[in-house]
N, CA, C and O atoms as CSV, one atom per row, in Angstrom:
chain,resi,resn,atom,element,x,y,z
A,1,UNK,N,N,113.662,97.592,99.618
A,1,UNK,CA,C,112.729,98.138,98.646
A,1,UNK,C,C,111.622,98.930,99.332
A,1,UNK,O,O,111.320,100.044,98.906
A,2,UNK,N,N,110.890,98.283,100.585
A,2,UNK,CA,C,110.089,99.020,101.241
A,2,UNK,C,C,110.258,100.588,101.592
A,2,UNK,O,O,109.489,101.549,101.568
A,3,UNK,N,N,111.630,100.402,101.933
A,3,UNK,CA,C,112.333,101.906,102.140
A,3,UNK,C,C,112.551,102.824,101.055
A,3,UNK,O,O,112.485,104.008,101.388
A,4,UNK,N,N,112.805,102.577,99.789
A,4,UNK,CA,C,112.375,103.320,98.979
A,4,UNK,C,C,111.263,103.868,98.684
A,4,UNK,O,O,111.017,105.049,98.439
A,5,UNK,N,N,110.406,102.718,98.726
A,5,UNK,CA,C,108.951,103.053,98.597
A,5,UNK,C,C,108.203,104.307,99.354
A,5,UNK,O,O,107.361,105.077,98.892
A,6,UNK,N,N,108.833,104.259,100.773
A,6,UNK,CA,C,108.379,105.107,101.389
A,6,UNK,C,C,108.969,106.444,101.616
A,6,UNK,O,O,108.419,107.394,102.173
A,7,UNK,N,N,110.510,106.384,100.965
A,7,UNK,CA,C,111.015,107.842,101.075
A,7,UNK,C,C,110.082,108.418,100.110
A,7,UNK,O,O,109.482,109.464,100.357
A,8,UNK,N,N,109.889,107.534,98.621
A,8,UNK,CA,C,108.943,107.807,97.164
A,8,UNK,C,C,107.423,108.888,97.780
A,8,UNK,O,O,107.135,110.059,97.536
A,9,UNK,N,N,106.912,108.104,98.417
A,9,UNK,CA,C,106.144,108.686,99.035
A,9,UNK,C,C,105.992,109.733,99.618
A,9,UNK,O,O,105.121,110.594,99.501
A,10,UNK,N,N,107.059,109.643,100.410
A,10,UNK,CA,C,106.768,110.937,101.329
A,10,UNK,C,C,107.122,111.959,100.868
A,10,UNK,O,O,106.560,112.952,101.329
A,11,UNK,N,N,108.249,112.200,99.712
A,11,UNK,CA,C,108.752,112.894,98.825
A,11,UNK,C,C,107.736,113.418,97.922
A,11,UNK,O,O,107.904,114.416,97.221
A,12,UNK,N,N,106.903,112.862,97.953
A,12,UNK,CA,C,105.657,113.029,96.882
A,12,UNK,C,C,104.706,113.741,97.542
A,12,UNK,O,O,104.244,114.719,96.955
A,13,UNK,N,N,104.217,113.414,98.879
A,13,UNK,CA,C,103.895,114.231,99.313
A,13,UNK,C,C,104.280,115.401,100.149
A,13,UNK,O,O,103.448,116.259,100.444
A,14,UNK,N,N,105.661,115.463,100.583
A,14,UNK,CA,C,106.173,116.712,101.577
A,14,UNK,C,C,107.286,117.331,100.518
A,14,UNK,O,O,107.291,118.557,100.413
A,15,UNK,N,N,107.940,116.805,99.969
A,15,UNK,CA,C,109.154,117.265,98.975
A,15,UNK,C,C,109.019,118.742,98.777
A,15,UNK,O,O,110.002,119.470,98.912
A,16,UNK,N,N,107.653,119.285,98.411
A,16,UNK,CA,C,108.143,120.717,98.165
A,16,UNK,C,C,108.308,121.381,99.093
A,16,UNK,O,O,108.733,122.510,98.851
A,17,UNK,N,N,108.087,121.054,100.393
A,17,UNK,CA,C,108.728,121.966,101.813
A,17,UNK,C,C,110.573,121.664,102.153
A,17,UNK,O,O,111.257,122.182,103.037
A,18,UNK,N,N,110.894,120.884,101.336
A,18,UNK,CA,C,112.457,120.904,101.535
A,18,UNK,C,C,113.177,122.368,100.497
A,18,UNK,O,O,112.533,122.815,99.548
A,19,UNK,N,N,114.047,122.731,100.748
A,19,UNK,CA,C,114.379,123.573,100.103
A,19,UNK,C,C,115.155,122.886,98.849
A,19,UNK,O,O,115.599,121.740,98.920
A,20,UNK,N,N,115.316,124.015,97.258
A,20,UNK,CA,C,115.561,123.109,96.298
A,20,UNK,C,C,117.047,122.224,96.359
A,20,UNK,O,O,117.371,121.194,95.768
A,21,UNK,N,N,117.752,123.029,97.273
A,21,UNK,CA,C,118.828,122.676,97.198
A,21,UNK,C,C,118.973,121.150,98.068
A,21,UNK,O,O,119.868,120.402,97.674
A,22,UNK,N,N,118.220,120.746,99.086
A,22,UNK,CA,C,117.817,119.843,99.597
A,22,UNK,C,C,117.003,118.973,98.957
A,22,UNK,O,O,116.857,117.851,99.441
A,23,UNK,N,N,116.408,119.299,97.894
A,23,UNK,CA,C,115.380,118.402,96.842
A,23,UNK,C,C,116.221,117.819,95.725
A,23,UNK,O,O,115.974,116.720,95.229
A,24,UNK,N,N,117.082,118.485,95.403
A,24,UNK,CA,C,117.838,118.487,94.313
A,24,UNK,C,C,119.228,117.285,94.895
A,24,UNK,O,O,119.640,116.301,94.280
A,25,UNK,N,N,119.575,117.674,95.904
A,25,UNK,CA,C,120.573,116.317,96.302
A,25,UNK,C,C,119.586,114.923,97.298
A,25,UNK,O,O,120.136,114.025,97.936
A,26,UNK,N,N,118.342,115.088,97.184
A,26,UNK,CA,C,117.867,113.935,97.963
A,26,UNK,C,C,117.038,113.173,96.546
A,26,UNK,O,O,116.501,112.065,96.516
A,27,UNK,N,N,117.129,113.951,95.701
A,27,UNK,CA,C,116.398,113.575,94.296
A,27,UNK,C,C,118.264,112.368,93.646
A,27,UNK,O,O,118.328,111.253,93.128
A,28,UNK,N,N,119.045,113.065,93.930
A,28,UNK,CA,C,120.135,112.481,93.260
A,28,UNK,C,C,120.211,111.126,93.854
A,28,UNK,O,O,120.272,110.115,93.155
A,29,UNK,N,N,120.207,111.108,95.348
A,29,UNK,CA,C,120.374,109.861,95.880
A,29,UNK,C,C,119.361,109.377,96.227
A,29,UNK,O,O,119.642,108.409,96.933
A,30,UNK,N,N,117.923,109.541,96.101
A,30,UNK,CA,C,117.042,108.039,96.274
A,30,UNK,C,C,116.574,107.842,94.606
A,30,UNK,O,O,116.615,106.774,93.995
A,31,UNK,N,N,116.248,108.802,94.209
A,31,UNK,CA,C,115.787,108.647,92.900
A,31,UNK,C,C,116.786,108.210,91.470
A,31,UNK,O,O,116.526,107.357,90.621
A,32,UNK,N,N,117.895,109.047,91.552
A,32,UNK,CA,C,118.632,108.844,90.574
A,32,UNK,C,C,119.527,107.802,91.039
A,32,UNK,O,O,120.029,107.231,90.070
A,33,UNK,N,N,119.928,107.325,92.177
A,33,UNK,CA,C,120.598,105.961,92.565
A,33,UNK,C,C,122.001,106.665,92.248
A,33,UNK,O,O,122.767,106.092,91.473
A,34,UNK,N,N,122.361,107.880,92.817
A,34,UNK,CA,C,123.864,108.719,92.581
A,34,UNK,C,C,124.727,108.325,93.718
A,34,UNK,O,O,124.034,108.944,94.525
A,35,UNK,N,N,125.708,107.787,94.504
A,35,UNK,CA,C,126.568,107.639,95.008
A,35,UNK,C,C,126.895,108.796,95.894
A,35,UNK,O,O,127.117,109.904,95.406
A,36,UNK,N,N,126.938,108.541,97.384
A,36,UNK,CA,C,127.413,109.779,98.294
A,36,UNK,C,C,128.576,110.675,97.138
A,36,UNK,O,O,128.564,111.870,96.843
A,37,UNK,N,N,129.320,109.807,96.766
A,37,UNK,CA,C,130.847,110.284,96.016
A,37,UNK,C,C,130.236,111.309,94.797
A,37,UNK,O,O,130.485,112.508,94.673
A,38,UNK,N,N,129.328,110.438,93.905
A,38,UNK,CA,C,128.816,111.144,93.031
A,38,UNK,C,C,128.441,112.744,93.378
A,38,UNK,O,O,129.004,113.801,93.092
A,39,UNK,N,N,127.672,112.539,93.853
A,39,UNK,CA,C,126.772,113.819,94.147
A,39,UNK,C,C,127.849,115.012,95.232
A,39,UNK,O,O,127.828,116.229,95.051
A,40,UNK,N,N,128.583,114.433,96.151
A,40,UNK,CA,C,129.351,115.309,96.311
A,40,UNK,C,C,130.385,116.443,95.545
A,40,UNK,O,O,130.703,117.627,95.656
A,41,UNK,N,N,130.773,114.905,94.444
A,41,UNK,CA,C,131.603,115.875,93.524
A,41,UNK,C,C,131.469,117.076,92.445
A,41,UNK,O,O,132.264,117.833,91.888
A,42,UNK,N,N,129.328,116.767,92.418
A,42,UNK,CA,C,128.724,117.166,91.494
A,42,UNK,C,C,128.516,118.836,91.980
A,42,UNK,O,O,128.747,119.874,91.361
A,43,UNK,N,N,127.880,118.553,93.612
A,43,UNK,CA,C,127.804,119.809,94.080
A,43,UNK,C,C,129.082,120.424,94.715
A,43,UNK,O,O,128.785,121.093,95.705
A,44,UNK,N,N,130.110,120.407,94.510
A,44,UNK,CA,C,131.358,121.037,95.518
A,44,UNK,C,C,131.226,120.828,97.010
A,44,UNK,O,O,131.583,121.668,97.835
A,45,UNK,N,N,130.458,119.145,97.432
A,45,UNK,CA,C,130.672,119.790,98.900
A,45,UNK,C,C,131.258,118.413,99.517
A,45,UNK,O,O,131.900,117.833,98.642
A,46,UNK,N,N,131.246,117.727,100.695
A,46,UNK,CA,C,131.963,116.250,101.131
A,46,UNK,C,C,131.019,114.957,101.102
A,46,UNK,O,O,129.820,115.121,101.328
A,47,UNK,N,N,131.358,114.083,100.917
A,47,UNK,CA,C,130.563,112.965,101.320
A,47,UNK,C,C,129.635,112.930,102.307
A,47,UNK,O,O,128.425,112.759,102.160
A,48,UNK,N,N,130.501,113.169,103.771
A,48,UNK,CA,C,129.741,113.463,104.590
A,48,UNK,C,C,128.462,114.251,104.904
A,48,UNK,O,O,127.498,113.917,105.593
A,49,UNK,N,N,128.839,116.055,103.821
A,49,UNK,CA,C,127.824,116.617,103.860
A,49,UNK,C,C,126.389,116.141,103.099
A,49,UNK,O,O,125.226,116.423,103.387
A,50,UNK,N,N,126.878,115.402,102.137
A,50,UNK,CA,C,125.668,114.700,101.361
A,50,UNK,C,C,125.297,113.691,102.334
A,50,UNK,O,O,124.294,114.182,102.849
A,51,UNK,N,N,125.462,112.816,102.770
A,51,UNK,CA,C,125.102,112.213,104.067
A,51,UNK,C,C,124.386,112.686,104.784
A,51,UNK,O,O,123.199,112.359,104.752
A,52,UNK,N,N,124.943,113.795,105.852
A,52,UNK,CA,C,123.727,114.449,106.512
A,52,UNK,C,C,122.792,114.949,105.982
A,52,UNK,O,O,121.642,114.789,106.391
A,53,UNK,N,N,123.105,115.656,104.963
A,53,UNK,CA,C,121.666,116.527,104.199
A,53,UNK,C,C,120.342,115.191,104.390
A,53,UNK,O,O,119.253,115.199,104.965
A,54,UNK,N,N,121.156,114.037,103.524
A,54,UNK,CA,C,119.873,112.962,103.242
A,54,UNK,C,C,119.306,112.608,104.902
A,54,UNK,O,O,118.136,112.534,105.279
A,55,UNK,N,N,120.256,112.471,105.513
A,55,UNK,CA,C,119.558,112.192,106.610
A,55,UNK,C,C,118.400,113.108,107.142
A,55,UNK,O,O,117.271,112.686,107.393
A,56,UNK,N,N,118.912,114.745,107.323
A,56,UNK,CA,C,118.254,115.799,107.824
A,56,UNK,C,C,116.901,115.864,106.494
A,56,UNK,O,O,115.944,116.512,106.918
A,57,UNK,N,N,116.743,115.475,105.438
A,57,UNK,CA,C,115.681,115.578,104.801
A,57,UNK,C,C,114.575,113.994,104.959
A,57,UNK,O,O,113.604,113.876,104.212
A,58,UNK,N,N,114.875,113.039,105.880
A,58,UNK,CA,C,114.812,111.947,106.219
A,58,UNK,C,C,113.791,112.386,106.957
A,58,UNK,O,O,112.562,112.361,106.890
A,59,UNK,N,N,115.017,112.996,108.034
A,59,UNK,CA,C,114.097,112.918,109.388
A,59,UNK,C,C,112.322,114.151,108.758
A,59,UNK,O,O,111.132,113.938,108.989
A,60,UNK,N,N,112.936,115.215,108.039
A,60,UNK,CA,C,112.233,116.192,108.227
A,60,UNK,C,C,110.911,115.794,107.174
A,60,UNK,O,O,109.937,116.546,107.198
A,61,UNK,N,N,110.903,114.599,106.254
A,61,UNK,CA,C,109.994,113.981,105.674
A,61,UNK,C,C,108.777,113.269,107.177
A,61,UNK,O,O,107.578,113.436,107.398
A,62,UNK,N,N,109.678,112.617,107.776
A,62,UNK,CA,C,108.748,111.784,108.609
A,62,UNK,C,C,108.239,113.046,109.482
A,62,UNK,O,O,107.036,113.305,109.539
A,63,UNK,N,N,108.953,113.617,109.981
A,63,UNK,CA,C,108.193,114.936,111.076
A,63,UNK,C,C,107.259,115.149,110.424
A,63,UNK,O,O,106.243,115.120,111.118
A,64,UNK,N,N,106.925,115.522,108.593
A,64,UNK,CA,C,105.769,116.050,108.329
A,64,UNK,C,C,104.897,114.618,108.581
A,64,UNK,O,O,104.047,114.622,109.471
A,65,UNK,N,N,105.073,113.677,107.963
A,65,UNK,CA,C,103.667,112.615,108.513
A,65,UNK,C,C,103.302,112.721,109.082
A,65,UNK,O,O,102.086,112.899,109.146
A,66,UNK,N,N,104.644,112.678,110.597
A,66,UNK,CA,C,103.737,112.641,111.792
A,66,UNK,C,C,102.707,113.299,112.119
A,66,UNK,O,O,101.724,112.784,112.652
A,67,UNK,N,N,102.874,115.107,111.698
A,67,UNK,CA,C,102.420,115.892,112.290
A,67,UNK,C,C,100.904,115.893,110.829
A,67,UNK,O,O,99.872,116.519,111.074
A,68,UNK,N,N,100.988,115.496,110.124
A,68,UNK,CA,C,99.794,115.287,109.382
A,68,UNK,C,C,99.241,114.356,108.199
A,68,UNK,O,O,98.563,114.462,107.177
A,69,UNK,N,N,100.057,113.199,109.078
A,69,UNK,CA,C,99.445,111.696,108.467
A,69,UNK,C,C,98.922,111.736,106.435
A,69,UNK,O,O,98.056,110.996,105.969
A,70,UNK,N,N,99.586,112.592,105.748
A,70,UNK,CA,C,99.116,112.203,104.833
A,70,UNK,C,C,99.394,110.882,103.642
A,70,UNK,O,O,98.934,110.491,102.570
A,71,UNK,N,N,100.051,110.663,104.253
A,71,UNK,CA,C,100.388,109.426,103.472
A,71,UNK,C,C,99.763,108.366,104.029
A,71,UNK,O,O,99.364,107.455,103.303
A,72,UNK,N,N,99.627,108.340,105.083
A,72,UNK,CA,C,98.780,107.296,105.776
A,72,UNK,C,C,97.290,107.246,105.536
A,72,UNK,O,O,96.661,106.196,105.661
A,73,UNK,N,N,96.578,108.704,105.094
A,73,UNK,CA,C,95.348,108.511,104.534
A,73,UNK,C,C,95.474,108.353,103.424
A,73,UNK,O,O,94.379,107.983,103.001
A,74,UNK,N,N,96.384,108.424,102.410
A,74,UNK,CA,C,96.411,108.008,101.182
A,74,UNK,C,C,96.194,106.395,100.919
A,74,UNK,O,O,95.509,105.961,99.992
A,75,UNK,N,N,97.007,105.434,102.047
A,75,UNK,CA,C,96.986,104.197,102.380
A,75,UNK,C,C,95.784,103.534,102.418
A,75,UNK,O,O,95.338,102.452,102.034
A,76,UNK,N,N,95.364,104.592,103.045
A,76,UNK,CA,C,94.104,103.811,103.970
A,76,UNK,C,C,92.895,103.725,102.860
A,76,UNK,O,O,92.320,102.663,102.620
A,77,UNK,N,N,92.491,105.294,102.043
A,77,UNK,CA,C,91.687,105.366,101.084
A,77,UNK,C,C,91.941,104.768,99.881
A,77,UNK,O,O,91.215,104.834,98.889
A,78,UNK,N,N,93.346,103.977,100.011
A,78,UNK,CA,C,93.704,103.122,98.468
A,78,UNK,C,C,93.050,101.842,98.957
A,78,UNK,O,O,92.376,101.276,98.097
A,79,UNK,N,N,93.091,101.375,99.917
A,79,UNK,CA,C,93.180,100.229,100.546
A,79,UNK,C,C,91.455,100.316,100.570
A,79,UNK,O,O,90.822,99.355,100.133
A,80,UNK,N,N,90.974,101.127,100.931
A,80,UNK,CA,C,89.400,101.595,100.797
A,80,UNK,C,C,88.374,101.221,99.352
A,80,UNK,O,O,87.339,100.570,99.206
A,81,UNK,N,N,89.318,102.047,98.373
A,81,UNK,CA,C,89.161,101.312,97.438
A,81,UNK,C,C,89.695,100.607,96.630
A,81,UNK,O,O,89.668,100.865,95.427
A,82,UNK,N,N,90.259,99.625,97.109
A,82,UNK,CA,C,90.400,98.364,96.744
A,82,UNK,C,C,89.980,97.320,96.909
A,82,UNK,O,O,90.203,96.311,96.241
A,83,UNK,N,N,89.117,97.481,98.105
A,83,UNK,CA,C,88.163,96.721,98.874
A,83,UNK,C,C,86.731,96.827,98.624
A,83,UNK,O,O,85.929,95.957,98.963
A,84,UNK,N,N,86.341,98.212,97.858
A,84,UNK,CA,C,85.209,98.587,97.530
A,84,UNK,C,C,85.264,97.647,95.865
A,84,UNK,O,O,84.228,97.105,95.478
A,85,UNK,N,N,86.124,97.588,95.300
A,85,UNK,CA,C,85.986,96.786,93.855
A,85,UNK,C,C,86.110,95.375,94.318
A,85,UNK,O,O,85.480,94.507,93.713
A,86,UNK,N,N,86.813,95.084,95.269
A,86,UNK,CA,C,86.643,93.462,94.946
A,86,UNK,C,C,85.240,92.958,95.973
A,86,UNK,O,O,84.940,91.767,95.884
A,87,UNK,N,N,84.506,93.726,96.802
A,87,UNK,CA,C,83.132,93.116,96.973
A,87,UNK,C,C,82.640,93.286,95.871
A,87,UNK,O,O,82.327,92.303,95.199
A,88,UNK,N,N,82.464,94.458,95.445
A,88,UNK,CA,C,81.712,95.064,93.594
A,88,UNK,C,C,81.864,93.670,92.637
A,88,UNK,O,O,80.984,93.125,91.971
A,89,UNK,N,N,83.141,93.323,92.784
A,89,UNK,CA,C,82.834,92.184,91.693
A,89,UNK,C,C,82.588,90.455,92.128
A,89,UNK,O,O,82.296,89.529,91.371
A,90,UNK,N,N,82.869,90.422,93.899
A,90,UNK,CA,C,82.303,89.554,94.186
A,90,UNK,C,C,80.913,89.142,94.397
A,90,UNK,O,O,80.465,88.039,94.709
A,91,UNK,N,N,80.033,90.801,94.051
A,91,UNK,CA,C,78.768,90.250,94.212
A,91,UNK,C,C,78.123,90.800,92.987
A,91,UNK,O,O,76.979,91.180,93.238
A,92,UNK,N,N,78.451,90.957,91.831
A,92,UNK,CA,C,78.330,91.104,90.718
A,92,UNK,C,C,77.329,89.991,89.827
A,92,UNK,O,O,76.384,90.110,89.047
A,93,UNK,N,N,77.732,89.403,90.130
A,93,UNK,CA,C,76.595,87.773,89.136
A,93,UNK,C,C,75.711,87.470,90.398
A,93,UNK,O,O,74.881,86.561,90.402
A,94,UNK,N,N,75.923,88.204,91.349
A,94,UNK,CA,C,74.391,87.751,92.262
A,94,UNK,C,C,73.338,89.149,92.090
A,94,UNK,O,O,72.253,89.218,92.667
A,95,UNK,N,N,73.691,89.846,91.508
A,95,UNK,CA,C,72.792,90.681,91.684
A,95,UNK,C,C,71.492,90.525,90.493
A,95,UNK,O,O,71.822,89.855,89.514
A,96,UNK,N,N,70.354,90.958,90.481
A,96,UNK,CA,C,69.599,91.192,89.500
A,96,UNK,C,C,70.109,91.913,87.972
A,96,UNK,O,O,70.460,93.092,88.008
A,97,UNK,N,N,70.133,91.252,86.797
A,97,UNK,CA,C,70.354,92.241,85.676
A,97,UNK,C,C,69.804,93.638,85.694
A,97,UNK,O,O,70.444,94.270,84.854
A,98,UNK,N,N,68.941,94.380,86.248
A,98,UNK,CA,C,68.780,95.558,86.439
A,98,UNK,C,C,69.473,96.619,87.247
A,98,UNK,O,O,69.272,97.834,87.244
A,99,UNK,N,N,70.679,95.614,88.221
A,99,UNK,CA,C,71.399,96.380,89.236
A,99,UNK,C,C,72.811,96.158,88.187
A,99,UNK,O,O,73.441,97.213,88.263
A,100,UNK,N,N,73.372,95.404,87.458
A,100,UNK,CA,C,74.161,94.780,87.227
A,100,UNK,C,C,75.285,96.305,86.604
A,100,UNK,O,O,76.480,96.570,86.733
A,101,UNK,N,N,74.243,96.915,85.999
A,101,UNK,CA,C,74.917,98.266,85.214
A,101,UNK,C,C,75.617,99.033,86.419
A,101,UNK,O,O,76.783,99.425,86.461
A,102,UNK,N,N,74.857,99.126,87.163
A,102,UNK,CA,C,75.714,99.785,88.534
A,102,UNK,C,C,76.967,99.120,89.166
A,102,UNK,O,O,77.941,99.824,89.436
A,103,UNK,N,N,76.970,98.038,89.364
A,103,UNK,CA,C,77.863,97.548,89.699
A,103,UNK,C,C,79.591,97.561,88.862
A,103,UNK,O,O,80.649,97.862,89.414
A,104,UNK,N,N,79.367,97.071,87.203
A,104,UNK,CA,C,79.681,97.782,86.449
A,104,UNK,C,C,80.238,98.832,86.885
A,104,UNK,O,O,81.414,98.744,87.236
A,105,UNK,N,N,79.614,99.977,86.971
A,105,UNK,CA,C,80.085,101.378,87.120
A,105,UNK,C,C,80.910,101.865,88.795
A,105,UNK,O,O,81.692,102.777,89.063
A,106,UNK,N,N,80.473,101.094,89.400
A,106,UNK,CA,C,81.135,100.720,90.541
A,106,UNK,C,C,82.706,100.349,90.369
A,106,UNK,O,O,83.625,100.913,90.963
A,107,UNK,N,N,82.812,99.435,89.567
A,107,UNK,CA,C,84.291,98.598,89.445
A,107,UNK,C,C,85.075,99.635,88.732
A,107,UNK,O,O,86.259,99.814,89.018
A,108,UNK,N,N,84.363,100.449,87.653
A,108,UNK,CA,C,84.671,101.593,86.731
A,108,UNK,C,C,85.499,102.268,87.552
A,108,UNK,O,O,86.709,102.049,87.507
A,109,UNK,N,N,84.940,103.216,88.445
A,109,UNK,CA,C,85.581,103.869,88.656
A,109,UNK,C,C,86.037,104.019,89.877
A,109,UNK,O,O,86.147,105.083,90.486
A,110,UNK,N,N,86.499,102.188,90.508
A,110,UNK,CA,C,87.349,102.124,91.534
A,110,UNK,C,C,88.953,101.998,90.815
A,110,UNK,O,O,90.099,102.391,91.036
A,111,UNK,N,N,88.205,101.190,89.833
A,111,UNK,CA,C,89.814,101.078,89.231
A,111,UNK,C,C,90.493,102.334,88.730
A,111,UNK,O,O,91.681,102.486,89.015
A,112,UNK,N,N,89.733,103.440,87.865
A,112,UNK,CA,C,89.863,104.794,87.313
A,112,UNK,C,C,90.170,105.533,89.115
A,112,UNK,O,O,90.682,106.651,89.067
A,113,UNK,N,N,90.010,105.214,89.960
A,113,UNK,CA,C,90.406,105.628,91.277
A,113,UNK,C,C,92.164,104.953,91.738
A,113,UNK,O,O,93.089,105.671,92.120
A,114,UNK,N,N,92.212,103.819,91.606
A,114,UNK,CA,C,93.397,103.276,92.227
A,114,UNK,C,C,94.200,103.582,91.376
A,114,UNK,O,O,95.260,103.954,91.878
A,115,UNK,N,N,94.172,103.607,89.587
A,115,UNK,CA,C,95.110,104.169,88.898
A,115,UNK,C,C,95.833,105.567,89.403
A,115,UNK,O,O,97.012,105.876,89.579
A,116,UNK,N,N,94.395,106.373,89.578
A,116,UNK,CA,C,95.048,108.094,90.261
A,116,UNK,C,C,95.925,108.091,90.899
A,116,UNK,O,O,97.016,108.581,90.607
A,117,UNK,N,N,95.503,107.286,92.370
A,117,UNK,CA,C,95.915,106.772,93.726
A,117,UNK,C,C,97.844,105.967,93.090
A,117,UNK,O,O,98.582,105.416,93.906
């Protein structure tokens, strides 16, 4: 499952640098759950070639991370705030009723943040 998760990802963020024809058969097999067999027969070409494609759009997903970590700051700033709401509401009933509205608005729009995220 992890591995889905993260082709999901990276697809989300690098996908439009694959070409469509490479988007369109790596969309069949992680997303649509299509069968090497399937998708071969769909596009006129071999098992095998659907094979490599996924692989060669594999590798060429992670080359983009590497070379510019965006998924990894996506991680990091979810994880950022997620951490920013649960002090927010762990120190929520200690604060003065005059701060309390802020805090409030704090939790607001960490959560209106992690939904985006």
């Amino acid at each position: 499952m992890e591995k889905i998760v993260r082709q999901a990802l990276l697809y989300d963020f690098y996908g439009e640098l694959l070409t469509e024809h490479q988007r369109n058969i790596y969309e069949d097999a992680v997303f649509n759950d299509l069968s090497l067999g399937e998708i071969a027969g769909e596009r006129g070409i071999s098992r095998q070639g659907v094979h490599d494609l996924i692989h060669r759009c594999d590798r060429a997903l992670e080359e983009y991370e590497e070379k510019l970590h965006l998924v990894e700051k996506f991680e990091l700033a979810k994880g950022r705030v997620r951490r920013i709401l649960e002090l927010a509401q762990e120190t929520e009933g200690e604060r003065p009723e005059s701060e309390s509205g802020r805090f409030r608005e704090i939790c607001r729009i960490s959560r209106e943040l992690l939904e985006e995220l």
